[in-house]
PyMOL Python script that loads the backbone (N, CA, C, O; Angstrom):
from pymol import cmd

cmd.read_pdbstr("""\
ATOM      1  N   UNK A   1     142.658 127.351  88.103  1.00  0.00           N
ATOM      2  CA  UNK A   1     141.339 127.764  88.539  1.00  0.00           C
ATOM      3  C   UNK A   1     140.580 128.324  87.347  1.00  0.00           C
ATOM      4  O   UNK A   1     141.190 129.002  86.521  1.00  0.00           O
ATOM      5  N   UNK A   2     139.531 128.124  87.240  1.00  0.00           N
ATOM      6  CA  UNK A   2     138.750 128.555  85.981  1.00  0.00           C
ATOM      7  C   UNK A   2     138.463 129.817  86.524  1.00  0.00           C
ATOM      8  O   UNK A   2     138.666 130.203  87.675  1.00  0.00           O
ATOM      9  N   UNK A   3     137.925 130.476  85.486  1.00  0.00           N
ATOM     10  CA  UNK A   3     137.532 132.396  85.202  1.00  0.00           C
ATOM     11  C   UNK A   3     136.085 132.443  84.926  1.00  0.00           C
ATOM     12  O   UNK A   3     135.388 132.362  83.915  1.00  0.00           O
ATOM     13  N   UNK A   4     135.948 132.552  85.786  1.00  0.00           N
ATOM     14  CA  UNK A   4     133.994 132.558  85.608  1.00  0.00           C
ATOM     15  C   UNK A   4     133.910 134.166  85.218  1.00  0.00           C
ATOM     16  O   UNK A   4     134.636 135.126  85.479  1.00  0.00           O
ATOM     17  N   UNK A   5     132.391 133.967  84.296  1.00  0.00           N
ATOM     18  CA  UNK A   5     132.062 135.204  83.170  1.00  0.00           C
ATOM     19  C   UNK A   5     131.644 135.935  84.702  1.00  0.00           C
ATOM     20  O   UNK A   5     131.706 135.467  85.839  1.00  0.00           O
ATOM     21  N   UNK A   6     131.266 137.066  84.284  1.00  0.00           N
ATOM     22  CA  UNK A   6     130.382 138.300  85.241  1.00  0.00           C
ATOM     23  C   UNK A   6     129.362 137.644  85.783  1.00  0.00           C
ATOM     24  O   UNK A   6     129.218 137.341  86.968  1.00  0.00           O
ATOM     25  N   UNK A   7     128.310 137.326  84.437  1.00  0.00           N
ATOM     26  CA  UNK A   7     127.165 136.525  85.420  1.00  0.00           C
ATOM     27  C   UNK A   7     127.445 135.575  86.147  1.00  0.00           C
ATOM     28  O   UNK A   7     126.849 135.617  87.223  1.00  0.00           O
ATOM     29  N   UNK A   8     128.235 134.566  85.984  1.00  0.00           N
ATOM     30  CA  UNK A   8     128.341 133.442  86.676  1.00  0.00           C
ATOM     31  C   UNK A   8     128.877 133.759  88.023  1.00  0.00           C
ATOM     32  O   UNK A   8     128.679 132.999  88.971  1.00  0.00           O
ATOM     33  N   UNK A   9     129.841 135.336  88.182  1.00  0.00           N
ATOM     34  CA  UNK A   9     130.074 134.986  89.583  1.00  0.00           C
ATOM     35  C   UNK A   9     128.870 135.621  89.983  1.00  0.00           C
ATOM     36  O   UNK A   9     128.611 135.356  91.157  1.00  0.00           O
ATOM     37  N   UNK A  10     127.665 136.696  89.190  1.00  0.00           N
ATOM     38  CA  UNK A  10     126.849 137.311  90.496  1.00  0.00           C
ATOM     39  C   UNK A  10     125.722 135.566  91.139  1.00  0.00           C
ATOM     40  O   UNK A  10     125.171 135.356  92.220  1.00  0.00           O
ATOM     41  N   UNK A  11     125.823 134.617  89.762  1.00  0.00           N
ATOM     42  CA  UNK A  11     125.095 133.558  90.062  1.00  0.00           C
ATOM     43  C   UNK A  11     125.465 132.838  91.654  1.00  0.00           C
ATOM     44  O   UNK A  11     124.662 132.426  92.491  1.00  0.00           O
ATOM     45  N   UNK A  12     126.785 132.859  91.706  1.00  0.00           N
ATOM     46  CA  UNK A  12     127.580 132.245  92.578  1.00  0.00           C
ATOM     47  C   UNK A  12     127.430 133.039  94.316  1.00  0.00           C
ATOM     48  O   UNK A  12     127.067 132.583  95.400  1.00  0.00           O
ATOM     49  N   UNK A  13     127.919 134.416  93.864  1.00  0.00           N
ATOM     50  CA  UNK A  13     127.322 135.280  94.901  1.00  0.00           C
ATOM     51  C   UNK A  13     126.023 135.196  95.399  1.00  0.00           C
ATOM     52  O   UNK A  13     125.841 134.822  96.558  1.00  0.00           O
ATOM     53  N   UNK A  14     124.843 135.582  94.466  1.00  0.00           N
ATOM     54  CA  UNK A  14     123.417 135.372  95.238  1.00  0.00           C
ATOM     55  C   UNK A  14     123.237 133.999  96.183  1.00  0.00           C
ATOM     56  O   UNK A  14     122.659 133.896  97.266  1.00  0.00           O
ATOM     57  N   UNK A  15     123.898 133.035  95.434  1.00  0.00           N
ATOM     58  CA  UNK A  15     123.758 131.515  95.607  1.00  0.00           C
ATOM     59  C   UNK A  15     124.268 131.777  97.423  1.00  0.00           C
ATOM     60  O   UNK A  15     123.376 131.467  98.213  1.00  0.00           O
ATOM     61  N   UNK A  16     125.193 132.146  97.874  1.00  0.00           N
ATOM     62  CA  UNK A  16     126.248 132.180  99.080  1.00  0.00           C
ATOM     63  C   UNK A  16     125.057 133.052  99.552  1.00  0.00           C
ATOM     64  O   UNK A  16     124.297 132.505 100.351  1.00  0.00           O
ATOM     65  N   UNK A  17     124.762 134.403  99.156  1.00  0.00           N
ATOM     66  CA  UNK A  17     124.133 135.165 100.310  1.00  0.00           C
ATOM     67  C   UNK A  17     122.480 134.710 100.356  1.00  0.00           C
ATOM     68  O   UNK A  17     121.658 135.623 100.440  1.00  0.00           O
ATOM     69  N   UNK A  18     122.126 133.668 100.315  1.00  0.00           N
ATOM     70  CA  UNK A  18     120.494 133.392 100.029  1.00  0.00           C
ATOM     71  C   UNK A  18     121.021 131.878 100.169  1.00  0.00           C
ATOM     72  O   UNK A  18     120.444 131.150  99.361  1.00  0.00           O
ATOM     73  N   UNK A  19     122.182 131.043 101.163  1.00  0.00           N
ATOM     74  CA  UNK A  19     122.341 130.038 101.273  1.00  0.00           C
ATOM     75  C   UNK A  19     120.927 129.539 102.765  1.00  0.00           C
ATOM     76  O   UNK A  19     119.923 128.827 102.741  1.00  0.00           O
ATOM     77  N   UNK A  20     121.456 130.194 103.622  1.00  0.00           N
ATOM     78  CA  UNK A  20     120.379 129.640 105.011  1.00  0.00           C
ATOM     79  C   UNK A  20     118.909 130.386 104.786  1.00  0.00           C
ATOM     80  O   UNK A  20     118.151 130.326 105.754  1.00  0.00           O
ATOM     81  N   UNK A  21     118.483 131.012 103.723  1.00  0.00           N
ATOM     82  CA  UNK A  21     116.987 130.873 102.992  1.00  0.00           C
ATOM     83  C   UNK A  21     117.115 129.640 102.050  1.00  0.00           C
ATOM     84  O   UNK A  21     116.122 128.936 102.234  1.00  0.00           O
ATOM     85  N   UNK A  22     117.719 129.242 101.367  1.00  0.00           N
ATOM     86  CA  UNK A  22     117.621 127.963 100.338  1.00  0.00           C
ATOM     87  C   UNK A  22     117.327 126.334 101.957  1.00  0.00           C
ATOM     88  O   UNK A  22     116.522 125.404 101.904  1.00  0.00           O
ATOM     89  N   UNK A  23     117.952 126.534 102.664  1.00  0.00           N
ATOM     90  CA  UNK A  23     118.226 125.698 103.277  1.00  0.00           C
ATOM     91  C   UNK A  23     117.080 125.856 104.352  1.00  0.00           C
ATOM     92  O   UNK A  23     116.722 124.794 104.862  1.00  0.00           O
ATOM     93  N   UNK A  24     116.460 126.976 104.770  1.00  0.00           N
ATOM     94  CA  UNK A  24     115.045 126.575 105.248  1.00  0.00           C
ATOM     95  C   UNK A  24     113.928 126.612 104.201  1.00  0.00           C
ATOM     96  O   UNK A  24     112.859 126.534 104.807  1.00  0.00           O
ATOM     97  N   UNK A  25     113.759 126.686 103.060  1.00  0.00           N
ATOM     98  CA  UNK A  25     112.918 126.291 102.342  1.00  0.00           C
ATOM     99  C   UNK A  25     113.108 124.742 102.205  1.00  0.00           C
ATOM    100  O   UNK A  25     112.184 123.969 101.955  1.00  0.00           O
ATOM    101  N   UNK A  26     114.522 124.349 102.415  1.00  0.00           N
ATOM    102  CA  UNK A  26     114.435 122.551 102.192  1.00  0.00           C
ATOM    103  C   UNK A  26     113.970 121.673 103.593  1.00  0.00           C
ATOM    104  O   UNK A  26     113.535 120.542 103.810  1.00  0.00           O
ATOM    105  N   UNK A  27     114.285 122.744 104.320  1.00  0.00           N
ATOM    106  CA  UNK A  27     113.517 122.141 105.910  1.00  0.00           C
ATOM    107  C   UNK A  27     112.505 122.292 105.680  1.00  0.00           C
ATOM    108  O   UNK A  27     112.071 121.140 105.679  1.00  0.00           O
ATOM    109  N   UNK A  28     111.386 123.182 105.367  1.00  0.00           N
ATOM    110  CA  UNK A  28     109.854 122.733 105.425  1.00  0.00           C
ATOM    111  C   UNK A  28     109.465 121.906 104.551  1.00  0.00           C
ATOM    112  O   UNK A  28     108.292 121.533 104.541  1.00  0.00           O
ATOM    113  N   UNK A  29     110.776 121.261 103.249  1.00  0.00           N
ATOM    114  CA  UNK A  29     110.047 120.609 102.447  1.00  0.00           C
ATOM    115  C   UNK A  29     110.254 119.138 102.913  1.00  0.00           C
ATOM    116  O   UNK A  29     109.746 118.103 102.482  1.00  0.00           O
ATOM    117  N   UNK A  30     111.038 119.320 103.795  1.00  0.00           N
ATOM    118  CA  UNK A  30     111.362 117.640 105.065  1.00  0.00           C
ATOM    119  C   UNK A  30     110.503 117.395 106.264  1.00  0.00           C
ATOM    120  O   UNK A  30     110.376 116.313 106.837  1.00  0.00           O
ATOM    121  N   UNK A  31     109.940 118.500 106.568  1.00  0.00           N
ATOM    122  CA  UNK A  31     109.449 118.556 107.954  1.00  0.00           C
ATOM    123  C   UNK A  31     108.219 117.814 107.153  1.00  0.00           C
ATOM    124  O   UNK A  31     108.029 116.722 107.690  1.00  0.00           O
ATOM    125  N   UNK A  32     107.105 118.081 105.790  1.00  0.00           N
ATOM    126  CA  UNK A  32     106.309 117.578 105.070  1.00  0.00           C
ATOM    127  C   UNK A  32     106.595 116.310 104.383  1.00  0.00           C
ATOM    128  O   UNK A  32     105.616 115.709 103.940  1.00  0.00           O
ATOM    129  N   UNK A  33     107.731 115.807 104.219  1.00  0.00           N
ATOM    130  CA  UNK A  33     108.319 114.639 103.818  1.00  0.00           C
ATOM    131  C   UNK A  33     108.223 113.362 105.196  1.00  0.00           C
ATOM    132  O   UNK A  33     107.786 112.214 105.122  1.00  0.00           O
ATOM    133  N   UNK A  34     108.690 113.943 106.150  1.00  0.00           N
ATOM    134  CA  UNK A  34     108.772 113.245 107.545  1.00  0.00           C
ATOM    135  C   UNK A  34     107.148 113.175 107.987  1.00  0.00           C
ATOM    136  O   UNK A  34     106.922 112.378 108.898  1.00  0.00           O
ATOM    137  N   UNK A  35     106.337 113.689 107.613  1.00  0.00           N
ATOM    138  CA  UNK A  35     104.572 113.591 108.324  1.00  0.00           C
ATOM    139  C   UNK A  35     104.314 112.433 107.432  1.00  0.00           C
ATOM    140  O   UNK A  35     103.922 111.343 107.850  1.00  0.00           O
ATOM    141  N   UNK A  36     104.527 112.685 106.300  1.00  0.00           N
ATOM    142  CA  UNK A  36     103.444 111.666 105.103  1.00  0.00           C
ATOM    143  C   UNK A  36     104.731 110.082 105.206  1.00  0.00           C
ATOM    144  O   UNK A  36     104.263 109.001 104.848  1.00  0.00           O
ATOM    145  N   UNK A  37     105.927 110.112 105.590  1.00  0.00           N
ATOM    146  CA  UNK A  37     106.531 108.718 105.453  1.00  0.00           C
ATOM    147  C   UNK A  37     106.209 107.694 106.321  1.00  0.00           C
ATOM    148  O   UNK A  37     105.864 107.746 107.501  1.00  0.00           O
ATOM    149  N   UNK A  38     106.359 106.814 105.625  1.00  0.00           N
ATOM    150  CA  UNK A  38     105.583 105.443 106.606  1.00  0.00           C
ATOM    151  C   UNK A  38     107.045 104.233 106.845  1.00  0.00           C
ATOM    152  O   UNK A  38     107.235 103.573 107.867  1.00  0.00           O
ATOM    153  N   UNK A  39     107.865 104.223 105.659  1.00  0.00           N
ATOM    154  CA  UNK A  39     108.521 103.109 106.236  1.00  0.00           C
ATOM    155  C   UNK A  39     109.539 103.861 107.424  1.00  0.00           C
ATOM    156  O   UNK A  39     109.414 104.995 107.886  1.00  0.00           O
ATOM    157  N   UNK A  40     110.472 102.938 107.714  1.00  0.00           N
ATOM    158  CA  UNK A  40     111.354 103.027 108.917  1.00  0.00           C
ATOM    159  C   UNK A  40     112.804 103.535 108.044  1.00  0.00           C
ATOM    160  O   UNK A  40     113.440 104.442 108.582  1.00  0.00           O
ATOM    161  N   UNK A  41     113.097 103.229 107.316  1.00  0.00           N
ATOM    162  CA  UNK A  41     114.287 103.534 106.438  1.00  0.00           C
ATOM    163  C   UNK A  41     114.328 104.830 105.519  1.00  0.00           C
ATOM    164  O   UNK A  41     115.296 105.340 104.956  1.00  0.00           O
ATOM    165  N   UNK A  42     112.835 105.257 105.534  1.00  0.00           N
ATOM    166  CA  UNK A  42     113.074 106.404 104.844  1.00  0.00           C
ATOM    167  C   UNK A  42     112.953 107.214 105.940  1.00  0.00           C
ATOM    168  O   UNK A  42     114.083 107.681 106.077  1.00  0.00           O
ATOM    169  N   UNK A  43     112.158 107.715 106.914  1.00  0.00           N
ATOM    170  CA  UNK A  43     112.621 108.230 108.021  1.00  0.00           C
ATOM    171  C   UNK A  43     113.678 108.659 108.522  1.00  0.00           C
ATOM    172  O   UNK A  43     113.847 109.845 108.806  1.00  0.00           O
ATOM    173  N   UNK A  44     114.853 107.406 108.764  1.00  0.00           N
ATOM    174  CA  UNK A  44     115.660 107.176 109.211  1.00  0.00           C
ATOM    175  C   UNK A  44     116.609 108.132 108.085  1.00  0.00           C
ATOM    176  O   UNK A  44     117.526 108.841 108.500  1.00  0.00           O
ATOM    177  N   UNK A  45     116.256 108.046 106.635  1.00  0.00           N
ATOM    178  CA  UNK A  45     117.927 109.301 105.520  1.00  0.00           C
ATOM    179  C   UNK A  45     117.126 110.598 106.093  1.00  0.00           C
ATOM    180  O   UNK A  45     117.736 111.632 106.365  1.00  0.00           O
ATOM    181  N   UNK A  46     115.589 110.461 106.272  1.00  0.00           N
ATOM    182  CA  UNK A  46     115.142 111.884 105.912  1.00  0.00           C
ATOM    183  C   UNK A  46     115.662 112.995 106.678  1.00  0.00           C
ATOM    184  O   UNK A  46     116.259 114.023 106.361  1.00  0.00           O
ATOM    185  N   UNK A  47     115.067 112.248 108.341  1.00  0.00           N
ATOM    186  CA  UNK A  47     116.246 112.918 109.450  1.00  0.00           C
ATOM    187  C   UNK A  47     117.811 113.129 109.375  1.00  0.00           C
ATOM    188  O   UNK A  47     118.205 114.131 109.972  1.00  0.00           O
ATOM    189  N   UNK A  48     118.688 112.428 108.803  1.00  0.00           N
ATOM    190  CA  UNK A  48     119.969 112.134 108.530  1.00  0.00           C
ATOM    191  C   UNK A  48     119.949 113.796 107.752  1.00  0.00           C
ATOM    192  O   UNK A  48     120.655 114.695 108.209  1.00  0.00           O
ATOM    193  N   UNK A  49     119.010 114.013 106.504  1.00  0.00           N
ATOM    194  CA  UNK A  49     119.088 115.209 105.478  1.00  0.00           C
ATOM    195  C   UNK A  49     119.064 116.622 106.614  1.00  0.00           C
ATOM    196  O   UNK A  49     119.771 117.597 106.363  1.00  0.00           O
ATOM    197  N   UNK A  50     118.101 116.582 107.958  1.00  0.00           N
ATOM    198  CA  UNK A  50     117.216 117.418 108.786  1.00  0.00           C
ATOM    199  C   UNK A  50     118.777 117.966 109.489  1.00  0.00           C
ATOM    200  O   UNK A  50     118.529 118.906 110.244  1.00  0.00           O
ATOM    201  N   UNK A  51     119.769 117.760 109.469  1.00  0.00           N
ATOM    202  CA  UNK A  51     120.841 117.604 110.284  1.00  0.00           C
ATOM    203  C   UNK A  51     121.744 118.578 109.325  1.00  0.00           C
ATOM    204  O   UNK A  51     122.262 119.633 109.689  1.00  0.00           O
ATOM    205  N   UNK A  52     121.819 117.999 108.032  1.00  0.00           N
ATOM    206  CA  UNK A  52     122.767 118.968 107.212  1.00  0.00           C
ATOM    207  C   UNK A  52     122.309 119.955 107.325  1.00  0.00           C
ATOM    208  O   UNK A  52     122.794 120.861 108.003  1.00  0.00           O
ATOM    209  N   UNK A  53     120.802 120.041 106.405  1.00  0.00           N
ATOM    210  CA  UNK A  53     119.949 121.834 106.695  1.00  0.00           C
ATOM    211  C   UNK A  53     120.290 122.192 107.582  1.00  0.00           C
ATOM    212  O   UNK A  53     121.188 123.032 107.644  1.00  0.00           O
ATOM    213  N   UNK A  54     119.659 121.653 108.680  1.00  0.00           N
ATOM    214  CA  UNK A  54     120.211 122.591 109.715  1.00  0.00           C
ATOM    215  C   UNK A  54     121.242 123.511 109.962  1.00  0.00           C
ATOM    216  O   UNK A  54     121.296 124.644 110.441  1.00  0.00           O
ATOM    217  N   UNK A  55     121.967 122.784 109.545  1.00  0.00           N
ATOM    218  CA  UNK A  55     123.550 123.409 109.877  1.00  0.00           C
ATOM    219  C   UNK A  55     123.803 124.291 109.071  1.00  0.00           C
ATOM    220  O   UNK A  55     124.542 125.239 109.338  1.00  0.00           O
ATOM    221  N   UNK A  56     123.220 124.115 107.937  1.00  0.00           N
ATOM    222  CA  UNK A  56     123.614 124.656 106.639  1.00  0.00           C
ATOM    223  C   UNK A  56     122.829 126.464 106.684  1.00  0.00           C
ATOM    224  O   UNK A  56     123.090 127.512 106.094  1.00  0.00           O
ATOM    225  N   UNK A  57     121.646 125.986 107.869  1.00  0.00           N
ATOM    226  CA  UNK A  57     120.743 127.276 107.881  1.00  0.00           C
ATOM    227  C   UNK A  57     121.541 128.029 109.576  1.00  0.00           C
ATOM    228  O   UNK A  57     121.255 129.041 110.216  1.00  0.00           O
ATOM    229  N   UNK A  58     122.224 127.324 109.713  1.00  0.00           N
ATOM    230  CA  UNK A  58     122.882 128.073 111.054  1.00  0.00           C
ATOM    231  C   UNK A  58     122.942 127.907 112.400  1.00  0.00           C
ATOM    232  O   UNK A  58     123.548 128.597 113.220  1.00  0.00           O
ATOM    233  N   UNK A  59     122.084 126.672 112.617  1.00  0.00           N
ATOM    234  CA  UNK A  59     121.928 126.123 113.625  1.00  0.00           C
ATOM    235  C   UNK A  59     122.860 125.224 114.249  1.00  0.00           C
ATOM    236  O   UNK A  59     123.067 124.050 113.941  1.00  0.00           O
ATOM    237  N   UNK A  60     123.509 126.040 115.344  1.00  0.00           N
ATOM    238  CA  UNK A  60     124.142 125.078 116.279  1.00  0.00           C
ATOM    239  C   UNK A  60     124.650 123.498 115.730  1.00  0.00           C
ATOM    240  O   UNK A  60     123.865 122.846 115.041  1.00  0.00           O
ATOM    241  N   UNK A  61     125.827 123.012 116.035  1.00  0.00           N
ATOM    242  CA  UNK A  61     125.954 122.057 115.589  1.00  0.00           C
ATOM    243  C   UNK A  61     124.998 120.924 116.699  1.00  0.00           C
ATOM    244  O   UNK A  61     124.133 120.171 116.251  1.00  0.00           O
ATOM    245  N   UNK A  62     125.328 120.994 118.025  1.00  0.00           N
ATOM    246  CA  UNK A  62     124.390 120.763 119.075  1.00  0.00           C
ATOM    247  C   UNK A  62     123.416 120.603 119.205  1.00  0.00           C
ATOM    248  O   UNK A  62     122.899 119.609 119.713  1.00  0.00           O
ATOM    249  N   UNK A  63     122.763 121.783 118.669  1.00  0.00           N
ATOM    250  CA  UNK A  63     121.522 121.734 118.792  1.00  0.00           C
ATOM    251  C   UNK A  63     121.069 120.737 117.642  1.00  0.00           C
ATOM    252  O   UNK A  63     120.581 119.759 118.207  1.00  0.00           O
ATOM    253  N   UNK A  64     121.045 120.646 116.862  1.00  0.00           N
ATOM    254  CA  UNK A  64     121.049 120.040 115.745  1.00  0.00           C
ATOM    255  C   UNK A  64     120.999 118.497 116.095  1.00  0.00           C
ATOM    256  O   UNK A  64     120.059 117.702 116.096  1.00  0.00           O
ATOM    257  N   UNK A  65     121.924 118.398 116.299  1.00  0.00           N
ATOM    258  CA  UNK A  65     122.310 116.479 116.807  1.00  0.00           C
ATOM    259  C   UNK A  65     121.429 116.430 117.828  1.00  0.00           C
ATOM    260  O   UNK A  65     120.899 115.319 117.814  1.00  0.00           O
ATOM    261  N   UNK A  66     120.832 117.405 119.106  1.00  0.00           N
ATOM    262  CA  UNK A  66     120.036 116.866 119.703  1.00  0.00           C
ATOM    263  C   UNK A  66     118.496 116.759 118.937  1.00  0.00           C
ATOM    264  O   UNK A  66     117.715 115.819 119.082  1.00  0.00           O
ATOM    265  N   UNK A  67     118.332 117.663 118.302  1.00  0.00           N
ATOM    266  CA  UNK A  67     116.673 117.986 117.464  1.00  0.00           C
ATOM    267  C   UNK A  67     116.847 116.370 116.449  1.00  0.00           C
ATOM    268  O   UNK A  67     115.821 115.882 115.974  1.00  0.00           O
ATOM    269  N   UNK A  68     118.046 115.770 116.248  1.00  0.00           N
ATOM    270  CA  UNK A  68     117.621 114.563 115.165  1.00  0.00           C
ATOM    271  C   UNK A  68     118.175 113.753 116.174  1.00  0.00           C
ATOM    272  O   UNK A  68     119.020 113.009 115.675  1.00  0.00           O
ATOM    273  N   UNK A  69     118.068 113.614 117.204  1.00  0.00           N
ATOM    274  CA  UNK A  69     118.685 112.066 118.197  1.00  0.00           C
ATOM    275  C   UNK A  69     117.044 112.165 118.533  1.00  0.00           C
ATOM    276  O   UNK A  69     116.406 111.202 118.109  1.00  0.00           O
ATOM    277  N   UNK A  70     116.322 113.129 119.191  1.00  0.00           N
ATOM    278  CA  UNK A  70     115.352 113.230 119.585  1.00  0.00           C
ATOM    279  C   UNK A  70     113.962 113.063 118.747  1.00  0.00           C
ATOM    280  O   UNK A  70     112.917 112.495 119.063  1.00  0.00           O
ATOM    281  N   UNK A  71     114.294 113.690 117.692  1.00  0.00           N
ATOM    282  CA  UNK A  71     113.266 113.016 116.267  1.00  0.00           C
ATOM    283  C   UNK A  71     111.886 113.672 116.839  1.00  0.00           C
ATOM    284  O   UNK A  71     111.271 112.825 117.487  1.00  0.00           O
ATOM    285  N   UNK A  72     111.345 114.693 116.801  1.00  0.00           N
ATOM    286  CA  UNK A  72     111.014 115.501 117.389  1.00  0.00           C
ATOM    287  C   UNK A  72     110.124 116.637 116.209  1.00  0.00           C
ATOM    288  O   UNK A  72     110.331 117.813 115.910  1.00  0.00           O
ATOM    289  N   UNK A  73     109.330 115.871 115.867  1.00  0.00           N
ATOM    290  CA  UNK A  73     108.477 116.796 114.065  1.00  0.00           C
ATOM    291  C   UNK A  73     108.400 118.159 114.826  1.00  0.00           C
ATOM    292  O   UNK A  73     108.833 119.227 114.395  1.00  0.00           O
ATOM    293  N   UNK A  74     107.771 117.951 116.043  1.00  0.00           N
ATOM    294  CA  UNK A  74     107.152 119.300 116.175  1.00  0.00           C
ATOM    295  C   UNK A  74     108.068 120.211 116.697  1.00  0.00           C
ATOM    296  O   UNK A  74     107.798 121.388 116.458  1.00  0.00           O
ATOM    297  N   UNK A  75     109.184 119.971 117.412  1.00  0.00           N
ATOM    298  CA  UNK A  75     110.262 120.705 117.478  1.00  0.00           C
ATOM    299  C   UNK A  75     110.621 121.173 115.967  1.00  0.00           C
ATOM    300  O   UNK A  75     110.536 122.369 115.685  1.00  0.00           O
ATOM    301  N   UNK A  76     110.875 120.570 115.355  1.00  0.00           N
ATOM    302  CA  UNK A  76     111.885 120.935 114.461  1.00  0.00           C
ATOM    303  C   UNK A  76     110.727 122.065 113.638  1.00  0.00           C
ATOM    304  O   UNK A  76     111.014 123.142 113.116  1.00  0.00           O
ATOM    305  N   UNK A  77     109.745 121.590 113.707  1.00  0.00           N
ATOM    306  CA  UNK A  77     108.444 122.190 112.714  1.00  0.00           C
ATOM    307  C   UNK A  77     108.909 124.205 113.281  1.00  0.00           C
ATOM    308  O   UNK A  77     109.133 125.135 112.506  1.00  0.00           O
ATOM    309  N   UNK A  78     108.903 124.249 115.037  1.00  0.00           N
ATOM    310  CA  UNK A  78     108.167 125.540 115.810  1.00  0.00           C
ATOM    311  C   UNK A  78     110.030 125.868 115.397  1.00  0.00           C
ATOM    312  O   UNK A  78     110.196 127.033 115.035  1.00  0.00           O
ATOM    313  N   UNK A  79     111.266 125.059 115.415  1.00  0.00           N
ATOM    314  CA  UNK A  79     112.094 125.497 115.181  1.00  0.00           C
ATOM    315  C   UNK A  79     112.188 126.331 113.827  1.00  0.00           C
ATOM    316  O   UNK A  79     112.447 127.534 113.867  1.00  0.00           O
ATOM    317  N   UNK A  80     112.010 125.786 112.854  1.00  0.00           N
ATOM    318  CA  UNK A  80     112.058 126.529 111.728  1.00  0.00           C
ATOM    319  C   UNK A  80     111.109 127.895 111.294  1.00  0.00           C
ATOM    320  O   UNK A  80     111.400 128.826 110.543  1.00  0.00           O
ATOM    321  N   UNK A  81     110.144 127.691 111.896  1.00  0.00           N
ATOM    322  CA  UNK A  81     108.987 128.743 112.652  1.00  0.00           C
ATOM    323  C   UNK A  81     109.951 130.309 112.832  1.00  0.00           C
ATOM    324  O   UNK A  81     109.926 131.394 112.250  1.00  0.00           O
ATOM    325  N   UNK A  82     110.865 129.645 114.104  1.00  0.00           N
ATOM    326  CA  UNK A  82     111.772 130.571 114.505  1.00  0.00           C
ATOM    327  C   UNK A  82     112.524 130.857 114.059  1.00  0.00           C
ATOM    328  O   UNK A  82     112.948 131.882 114.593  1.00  0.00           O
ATOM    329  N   UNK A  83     113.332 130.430 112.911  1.00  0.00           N
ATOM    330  CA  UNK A  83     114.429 130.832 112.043  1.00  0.00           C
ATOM    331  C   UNK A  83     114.049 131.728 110.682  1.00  0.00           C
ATOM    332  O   UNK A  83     114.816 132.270 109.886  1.00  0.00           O
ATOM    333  N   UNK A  84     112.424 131.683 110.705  1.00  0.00           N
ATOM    334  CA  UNK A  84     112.391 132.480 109.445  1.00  0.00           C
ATOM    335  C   UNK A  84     111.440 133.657 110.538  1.00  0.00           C
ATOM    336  O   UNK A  84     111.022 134.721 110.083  1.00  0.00           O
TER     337      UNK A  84
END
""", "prot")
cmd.dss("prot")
cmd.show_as("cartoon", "prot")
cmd.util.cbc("prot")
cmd.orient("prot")
């Protein structure tokens, strides 16, 4: 196992406790990605991405799979609303 310096673990630490803020800042930057896309295939990873965040910000695994089966901008928009 490598020996990380001082800074590198407080880098590592902040990184873990400021994980589900990193991960709704990447949801509003999808929820704006998903308005302006036009083809069918990019849609289709962008939501695929809407699923990890999620999870990653704390949301239900459930809930989650239903908010991207359902594809649902404005849900997900008033959802993230609610998480911050």
């Amino acid at each position: 196992m490598t020996d990380y310096s001082p800074y590198q673990k407080g880098v590592i630490k902040r990184f873990y406790e400021h994980r589900d803020t990193l991960a709704l800042q990447k949801l509003a930057e999808i929820v704006s990605d998903l308005y302006v896309a036009t083809s069918e295939a990019k849609i289709k990873r962008t939501w695929g991405r809407v699923e990890k965040q999620l999870l990653a910000a704390g949301v239900h695994k459930h809930q989650a799979q239903a908010l991207v089966a359902d594809q649902d901008l404005g849900a997900l928009a008033k959802l993230i609303g609610e998480l911050n």
